[in-house]
DONUBA-909817 format. One record per residue (C-alpha): x, y, z; residue in three letters; residue number from 0; chain. Coordinates in nm, 4 decimals, always signed. Layout:
REM residues N
(rec (X,Y,Z),"ALA",NUM,"A")
...
This chain:
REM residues 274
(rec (+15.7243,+19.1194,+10.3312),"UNK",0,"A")
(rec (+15.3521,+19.0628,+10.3145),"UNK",1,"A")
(rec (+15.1016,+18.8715,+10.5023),"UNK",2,"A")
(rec (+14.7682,+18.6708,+10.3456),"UNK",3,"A")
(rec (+14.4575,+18.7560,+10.4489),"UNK",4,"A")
(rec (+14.2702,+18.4637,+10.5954),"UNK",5,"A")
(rec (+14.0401,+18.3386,+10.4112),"UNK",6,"A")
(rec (+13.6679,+18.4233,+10.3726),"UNK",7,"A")
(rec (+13.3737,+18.2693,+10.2348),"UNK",8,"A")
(rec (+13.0828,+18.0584,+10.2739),"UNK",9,"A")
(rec (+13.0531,+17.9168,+10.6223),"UNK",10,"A")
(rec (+13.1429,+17.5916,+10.6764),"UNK",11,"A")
(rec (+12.8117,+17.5436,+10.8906),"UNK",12,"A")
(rec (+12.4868,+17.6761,+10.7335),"UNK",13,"A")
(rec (+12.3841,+17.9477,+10.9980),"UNK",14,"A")
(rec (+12.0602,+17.7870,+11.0078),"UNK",15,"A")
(rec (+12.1693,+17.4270,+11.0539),"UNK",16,"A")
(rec (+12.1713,+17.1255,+10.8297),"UNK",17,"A")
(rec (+11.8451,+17.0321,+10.7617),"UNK",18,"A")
(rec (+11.8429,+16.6383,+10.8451),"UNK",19,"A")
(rec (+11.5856,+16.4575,+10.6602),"UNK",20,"A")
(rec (+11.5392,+16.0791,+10.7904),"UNK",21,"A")
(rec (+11.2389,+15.9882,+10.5971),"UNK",22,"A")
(rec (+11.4616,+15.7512,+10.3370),"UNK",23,"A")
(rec (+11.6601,+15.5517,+10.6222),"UNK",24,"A")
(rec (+11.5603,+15.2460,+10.6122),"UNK",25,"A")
(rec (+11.6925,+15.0044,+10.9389),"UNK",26,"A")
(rec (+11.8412,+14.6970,+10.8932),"UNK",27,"A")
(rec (+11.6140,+14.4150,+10.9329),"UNK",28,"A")
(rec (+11.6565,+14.1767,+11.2688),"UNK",29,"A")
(rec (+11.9183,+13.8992,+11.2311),"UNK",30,"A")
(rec (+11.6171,+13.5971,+11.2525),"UNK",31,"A")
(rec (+11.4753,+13.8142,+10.9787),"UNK",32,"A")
(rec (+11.7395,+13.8611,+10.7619),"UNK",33,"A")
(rec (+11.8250,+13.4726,+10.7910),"UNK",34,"A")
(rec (+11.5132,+13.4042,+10.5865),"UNK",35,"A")
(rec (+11.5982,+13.6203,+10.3135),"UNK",36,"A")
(rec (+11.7011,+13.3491,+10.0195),"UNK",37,"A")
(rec (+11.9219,+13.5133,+9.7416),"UNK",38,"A")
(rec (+11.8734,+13.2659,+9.4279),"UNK",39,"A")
(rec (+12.1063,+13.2840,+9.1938),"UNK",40,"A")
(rec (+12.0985,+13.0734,+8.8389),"UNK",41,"A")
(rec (+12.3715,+12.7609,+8.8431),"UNK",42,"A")
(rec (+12.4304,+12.7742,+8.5239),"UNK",43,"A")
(rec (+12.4980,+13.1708,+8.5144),"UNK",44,"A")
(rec (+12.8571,+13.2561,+8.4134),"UNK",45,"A")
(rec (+12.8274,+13.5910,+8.5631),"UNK",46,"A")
(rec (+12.6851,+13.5615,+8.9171),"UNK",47,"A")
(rec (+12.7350,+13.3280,+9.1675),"UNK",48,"A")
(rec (+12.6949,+13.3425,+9.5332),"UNK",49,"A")
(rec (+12.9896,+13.4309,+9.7787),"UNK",50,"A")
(rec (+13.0937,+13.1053,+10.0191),"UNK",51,"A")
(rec (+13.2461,+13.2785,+10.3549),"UNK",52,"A")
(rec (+13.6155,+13.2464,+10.3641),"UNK",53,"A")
(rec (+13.7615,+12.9990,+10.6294),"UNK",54,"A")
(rec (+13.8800,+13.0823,+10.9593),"UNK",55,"A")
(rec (+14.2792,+13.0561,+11.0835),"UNK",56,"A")
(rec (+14.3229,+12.7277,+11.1998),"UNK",57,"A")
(rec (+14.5564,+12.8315,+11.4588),"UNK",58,"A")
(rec (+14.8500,+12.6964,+11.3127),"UNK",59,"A")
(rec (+15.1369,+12.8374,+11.1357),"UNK",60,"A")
(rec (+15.1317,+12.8011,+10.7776),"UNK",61,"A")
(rec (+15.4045,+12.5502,+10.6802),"UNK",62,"A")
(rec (+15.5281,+12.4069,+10.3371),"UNK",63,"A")
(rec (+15.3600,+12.6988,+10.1297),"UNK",64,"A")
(rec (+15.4714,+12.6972,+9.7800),"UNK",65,"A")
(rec (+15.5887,+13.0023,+9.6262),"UNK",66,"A")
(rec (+15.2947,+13.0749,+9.3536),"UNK",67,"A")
(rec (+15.5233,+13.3041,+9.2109),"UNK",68,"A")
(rec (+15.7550,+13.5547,+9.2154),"UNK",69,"A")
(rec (+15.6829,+13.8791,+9.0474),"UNK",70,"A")
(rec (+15.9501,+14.0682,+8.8889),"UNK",71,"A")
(rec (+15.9499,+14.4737,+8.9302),"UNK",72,"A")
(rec (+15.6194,+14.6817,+8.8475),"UNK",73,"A")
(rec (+15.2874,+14.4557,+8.9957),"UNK",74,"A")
(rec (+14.9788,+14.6827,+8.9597),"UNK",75,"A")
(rec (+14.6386,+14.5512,+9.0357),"UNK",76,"A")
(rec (+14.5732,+14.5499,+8.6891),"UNK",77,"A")
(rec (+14.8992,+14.2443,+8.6658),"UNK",78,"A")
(rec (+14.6735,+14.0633,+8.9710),"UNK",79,"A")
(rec (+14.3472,+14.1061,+8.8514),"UNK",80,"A")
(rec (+14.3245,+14.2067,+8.4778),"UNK",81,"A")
(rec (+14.0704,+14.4237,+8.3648),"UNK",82,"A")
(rec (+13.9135,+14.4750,+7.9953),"UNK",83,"A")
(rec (+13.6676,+14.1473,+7.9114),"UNK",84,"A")
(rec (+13.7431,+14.0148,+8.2799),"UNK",85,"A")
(rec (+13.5027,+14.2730,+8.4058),"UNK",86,"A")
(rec (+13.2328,+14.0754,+8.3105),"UNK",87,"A")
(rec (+13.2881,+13.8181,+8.5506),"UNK",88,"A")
(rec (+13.2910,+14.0511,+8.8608),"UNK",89,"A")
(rec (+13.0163,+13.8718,+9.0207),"UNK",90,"A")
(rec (+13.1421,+13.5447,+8.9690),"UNK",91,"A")
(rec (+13.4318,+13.4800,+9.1612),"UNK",92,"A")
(rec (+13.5439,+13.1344,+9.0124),"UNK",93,"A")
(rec (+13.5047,+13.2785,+8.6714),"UNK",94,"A")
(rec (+13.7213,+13.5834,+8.7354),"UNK",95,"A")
(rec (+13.9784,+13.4513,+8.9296),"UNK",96,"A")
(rec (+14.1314,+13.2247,+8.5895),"UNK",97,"A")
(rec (+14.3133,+13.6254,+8.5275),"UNK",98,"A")
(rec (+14.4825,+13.5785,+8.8928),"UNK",99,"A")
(rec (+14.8044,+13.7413,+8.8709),"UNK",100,"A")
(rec (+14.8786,+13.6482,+8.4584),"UNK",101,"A")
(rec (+15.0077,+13.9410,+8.3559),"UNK",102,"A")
(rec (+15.2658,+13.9283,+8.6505),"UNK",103,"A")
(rec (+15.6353,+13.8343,+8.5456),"UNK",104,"A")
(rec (+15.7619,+13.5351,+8.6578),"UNK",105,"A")
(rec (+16.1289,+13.6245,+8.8039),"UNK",106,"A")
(rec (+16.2492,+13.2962,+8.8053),"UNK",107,"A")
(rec (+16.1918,+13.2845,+8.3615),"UNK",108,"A")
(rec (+16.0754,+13.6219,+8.2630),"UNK",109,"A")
(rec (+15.7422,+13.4983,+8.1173),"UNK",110,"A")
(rec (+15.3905,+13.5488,+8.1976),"UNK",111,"A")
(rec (+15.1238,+13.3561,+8.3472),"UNK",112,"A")
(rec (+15.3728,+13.0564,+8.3164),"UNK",113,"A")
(rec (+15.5122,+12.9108,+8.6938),"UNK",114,"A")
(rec (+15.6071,+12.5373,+8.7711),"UNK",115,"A")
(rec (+15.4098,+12.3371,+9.0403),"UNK",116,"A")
(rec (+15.7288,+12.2792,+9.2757),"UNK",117,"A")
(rec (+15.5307,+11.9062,+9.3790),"UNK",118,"A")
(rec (+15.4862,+11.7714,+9.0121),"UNK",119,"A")
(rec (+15.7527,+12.0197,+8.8312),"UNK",120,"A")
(rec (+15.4920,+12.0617,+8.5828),"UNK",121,"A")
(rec (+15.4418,+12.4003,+8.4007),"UNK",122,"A")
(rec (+15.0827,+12.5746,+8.4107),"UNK",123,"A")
(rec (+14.9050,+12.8965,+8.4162),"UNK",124,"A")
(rec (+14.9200,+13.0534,+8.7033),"UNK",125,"A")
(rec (+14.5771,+12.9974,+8.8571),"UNK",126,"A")
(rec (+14.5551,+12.6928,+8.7254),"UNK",127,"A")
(rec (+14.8573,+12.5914,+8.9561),"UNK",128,"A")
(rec (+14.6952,+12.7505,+9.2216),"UNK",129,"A")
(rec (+14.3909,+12.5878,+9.1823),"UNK",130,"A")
(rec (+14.6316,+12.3164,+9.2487),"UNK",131,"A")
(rec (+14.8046,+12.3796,+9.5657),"UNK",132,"A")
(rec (+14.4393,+12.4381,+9.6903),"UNK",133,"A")
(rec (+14.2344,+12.1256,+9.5196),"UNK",134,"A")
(rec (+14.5431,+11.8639,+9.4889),"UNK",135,"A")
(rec (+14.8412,+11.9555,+9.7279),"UNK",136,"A")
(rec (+14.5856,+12.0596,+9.9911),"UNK",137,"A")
(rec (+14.8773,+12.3577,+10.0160),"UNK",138,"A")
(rec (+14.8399,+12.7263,+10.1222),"UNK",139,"A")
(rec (+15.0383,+12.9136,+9.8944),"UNK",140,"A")
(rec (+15.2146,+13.2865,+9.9345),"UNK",141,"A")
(rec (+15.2584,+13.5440,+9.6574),"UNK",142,"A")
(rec (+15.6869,+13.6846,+9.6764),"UNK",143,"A")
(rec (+15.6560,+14.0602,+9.5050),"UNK",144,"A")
(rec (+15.8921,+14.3391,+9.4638),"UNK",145,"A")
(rec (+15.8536,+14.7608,+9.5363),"UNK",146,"A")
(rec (+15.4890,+14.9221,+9.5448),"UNK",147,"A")
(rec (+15.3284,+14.5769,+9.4739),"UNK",148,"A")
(rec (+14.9405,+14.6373,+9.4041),"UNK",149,"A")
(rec (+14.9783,+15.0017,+9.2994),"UNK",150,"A")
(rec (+14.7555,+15.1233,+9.0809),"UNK",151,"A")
(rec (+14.3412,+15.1368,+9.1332),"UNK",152,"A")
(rec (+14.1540,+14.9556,+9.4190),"UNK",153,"A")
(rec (+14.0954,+14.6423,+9.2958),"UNK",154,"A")
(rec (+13.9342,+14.4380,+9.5537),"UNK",155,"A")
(rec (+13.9375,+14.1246,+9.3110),"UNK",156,"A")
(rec (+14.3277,+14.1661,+9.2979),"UNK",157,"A")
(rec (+14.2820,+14.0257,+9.6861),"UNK",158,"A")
(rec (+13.9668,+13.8704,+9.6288),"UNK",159,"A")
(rec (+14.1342,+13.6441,+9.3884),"UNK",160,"A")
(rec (+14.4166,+13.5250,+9.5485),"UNK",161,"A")
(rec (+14.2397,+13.4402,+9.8626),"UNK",162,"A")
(rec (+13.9783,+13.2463,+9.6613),"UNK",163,"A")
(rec (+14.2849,+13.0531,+9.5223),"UNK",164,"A")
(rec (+14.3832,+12.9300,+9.8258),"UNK",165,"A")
(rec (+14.6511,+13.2045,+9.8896),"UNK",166,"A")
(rec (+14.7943,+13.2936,+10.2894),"UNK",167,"A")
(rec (+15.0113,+13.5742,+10.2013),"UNK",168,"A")
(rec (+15.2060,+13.8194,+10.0068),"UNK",169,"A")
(rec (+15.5498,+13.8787,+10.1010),"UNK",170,"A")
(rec (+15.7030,+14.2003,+9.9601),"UNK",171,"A")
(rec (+15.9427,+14.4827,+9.9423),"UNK",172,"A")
(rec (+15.6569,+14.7148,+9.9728),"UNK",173,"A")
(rec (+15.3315,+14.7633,+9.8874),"UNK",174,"A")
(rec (+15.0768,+15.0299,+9.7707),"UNK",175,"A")
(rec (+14.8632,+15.1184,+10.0661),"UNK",176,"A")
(rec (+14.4927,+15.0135,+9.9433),"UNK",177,"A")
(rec (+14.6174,+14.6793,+9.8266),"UNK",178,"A")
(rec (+14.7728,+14.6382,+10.1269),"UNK",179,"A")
(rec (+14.4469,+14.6831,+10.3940),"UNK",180,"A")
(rec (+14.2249,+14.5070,+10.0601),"UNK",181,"A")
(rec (+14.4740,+14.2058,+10.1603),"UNK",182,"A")
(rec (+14.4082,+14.1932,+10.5101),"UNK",183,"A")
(rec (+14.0222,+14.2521,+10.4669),"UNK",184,"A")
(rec (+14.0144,+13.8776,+10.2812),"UNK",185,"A")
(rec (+14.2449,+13.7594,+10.5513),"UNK",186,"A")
(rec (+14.5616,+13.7220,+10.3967),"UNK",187,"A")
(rec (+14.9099,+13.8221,+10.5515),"UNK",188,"A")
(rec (+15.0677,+14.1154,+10.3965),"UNK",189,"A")
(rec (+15.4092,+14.1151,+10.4911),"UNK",190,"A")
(rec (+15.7364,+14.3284,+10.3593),"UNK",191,"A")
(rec (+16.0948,+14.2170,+10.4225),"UNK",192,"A")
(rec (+16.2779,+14.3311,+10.6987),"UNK",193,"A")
(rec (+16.5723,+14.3432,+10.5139),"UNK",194,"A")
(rec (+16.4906,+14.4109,+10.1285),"UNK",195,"A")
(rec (+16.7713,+14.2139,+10.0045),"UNK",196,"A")
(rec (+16.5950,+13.9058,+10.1041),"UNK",197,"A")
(rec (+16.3954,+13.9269,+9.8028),"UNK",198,"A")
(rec (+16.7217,+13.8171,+9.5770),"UNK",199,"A")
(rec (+16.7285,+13.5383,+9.8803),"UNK",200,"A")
(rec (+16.3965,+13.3596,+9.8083),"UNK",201,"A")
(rec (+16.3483,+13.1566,+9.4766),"UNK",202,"A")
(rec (+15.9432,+13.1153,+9.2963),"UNK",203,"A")
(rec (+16.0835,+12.7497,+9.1998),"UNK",204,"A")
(rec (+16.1934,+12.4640,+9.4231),"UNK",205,"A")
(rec (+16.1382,+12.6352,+9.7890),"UNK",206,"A")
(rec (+15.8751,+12.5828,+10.0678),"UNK",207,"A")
(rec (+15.8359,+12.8562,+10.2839),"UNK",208,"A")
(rec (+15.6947,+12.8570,+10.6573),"UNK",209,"A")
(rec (+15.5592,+13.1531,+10.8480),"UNK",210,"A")
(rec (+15.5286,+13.0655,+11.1867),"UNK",211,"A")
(rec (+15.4732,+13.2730,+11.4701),"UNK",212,"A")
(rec (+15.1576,+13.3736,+11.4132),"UNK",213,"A")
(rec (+14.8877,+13.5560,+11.4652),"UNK",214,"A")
(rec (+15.0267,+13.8793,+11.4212),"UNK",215,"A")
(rec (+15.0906,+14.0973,+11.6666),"UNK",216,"A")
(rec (+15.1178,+14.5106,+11.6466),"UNK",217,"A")
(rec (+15.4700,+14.5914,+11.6226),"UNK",218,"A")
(rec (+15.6473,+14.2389,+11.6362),"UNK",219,"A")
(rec (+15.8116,+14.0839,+11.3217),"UNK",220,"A")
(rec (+15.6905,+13.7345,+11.1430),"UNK",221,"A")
(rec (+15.9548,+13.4742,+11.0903),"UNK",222,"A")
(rec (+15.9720,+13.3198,+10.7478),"UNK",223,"A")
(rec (+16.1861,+12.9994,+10.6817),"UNK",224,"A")
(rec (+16.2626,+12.8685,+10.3669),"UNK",225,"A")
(rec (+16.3265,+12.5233,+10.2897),"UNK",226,"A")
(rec (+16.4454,+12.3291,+9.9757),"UNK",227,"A")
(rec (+16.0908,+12.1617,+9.8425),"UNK",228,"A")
(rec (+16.2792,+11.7902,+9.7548),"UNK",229,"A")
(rec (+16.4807,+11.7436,+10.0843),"UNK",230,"A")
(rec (+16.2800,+11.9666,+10.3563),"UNK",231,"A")
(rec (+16.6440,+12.1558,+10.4299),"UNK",232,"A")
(rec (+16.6559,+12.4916,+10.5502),"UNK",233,"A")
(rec (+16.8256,+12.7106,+10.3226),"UNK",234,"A")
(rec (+16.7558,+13.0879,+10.5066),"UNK",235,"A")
(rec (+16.5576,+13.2375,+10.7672),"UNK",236,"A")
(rec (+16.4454,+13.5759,+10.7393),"UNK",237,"A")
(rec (+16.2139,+13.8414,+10.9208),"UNK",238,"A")
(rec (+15.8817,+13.9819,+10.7785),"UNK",239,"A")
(rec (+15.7166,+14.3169,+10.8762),"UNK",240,"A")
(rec (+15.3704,+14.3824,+10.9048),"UNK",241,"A")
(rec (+15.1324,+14.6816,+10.9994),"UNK",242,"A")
(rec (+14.7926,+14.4569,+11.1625),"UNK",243,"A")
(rec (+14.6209,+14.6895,+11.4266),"UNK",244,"A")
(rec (+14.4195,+14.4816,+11.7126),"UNK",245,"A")
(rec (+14.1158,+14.4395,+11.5091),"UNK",246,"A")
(rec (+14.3011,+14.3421,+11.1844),"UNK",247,"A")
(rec (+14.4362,+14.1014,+11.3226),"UNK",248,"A")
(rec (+14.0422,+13.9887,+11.4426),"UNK",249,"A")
(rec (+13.9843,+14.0247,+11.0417),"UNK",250,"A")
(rec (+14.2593,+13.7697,+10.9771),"UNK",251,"A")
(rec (+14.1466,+13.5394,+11.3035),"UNK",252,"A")
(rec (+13.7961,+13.5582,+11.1797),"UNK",253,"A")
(rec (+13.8892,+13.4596,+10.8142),"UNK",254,"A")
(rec (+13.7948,+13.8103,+10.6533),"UNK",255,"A")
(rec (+13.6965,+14.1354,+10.7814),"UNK",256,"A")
(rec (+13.3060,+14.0360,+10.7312),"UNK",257,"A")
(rec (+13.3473,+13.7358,+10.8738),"UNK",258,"A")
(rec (+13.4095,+13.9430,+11.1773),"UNK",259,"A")
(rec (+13.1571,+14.1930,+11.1257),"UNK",260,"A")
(rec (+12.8511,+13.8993,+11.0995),"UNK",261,"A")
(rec (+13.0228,+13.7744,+11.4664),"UNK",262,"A")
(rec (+13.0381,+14.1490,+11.5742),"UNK",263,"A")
(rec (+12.7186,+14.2624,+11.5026),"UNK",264,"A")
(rec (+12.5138,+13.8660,+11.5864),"UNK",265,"A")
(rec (+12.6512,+13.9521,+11.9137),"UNK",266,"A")
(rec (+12.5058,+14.2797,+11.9440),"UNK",267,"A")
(rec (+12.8303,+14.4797,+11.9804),"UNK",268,"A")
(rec (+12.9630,+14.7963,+11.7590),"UNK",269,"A")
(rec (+13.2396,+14.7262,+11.4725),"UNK",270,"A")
(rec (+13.4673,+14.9827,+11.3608),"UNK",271,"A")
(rec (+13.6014,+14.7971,+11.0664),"UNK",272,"A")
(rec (+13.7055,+15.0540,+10.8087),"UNK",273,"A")
C-alpha cells in the first residue's frame, strides 16, 4: 500500500501577480457610432457577401413542414456542410449553402443529395429542393436524422446552412453536443425522440409534419404530428425532447443568438450568451 505525494510545482498564481497590461483594449464604439460604419462588399464577388439577420419566430407553431430529408446512420458535419473546394465560399452564404446536407443518405432510396419535393413529386438536389420549400412552397422545412447526428468538427455552416435554407428543425435520435447548441444559436429547434423507435415511424417522402406547442420550455416535451402530405390525415403523433435553457429559448424567440445579443446590448443590459 502506498500513497502519492501531492503534487508540486510552479504556482498556479505568479507570487508577484499577473501583470495586466490594458494598453491594446480597444472599447467598442457607441451604438449611433457603430450604425454609421458601412461594410461594402462587391455584388458581383462569389466569395463574400454580407449577412441578412435571420427572422424572428412568428409565434406560431410550425405546421405542414416537409421532411427535407431523412438521413440514414453516420451524419457528420462534414455530410451537412462539405468541406474541400466548399471552403472557399465561407463568406458567402448563398454560395456555400448549394453543399447543404449532399453527402447525407437519403433513407427513404439510399442515394445522395437526391430527395423528392413531397408538393410537385419532383426529384432534386437537396438544396435545391430546399431552396424550394423556402422560395416556392413558402414552407419551413425540418431535417429527420439518426444517432450522434452532427458529430464530427464544429462546423457552424453545417447550421448556418440549413437555417439559410429555410430550415425550423432537426429532429433526431441524438446529436453531437456542438452541433446541437450551433443549431440553436441560428434559431433552429433541435429536438431528439422521446421514444427512438419513432425514427422507423416517420417517412422523408409523402409526410407533413407539425410541431406545435411551442416555444420551448426547460424540461417539457414538443409534440410532433405527422400527417399524410396528399390528404392532410394524421398518421402518428409522437413526443420530441429538447435541452433550451431560458435564454436559448430568447436565441430561438429572437431569431438567432445575435439577434438577441444586438437587442441585449441596444438596451444597455449584460448578455451571457455562450
Amino acid at each position: 500500500m502506498f500513497k502519492f505525494e501531492v503534487p508540486a510545482g510552479c504556482p498556479a498564481i505568479p507570487p508577484s501577480g499577473w501583470d495586466i497590461d490594458d494598453s491594446i483594449f480597444q472599447p467598442p464604439k457607441p451604438a449611433e457610432e457603430a450604425a454609421r460604419v458601412q461594410i461594402k462588399v462587391d455584388p458581383s464577388s462569389k466569395r463574400l457577401q454580407l449577412l441578412e439577420p435571420f427572422k424572428k419566430w412568428s409565434g406560431e407553431d410550425y405546421v405542414g413542414c416537409p421532411v427535407l430529408i431523412k438521413a440514414l446512420g453516420k451524419c457528420t458535419t462534414d455530410h451537412i456542410s462539405m468541406a474541400g473546394p466548399w471552403l472557399k465560399f465561407r463568406g458567402h452564404l448563398t454560395n456555400i449553402s448549394e453543399n447543404c446536407l449532399i453527402g447525407a443518405v437519403n433513407a427513404e432510396t439510399g442515394k445522395t443529395n437526391a430527395v423528392a419535393n413531397v408538393f410537385t413529386g419532383e426529384i432534386g438536389k437537396v438544396p435545391e429542393v430546399a431552396a424550394q420549400y423556402r422560395d416556392v412552397a413558402k414552407k419551413p422545412w425540418v431535417v429527420v436524422g439518426d444517432k450522434n447526428y452532427g458529430e464530427g468538427s464544429s462546423r457552424e455552416h453545417a447550421a448556418l446552412e440549413p437555417r439559410f435554407l429555410g430550415g425550423v428543425a432537426v429532429i433526431v435520435r441524438s446529436f453531437a453536443r456542438i452541433h446541437e447548441t450551433n443549431l440553436k444559436k441560428q434559431g433552429m429547434l433541435p429536438l431528439t425522440f422521446a421514444d427512438p423507435a419513432d425514427y422507423d415511424k416517420v417517412s422523408g417522402e409523402g409526410m407533413l409534419l407539425d410541431i406545435v406547442n411551442l416555444p420551448p420550455k426547460p424540461g417539457e416535451r414538443l409534440s410532433v404530428i405527422a400527417r399524410d402530405a396528399a390528404t392532410g390525415e394524421t398518421m402518428h403523433e409522437f413526443a420530441v425532447d429538447h435541452t433550451f435553457n431560458d435564454e436559448q429559448i430568447e436565441w430561438f424567440k429572437w431569431g438567432s443568438a445575435l439577434n438577441y445579443m444586438k437587442m441585449v446590448n441596444a438596451s444597455g443590459e449584460r448578455s451571457g450568451i455562450a
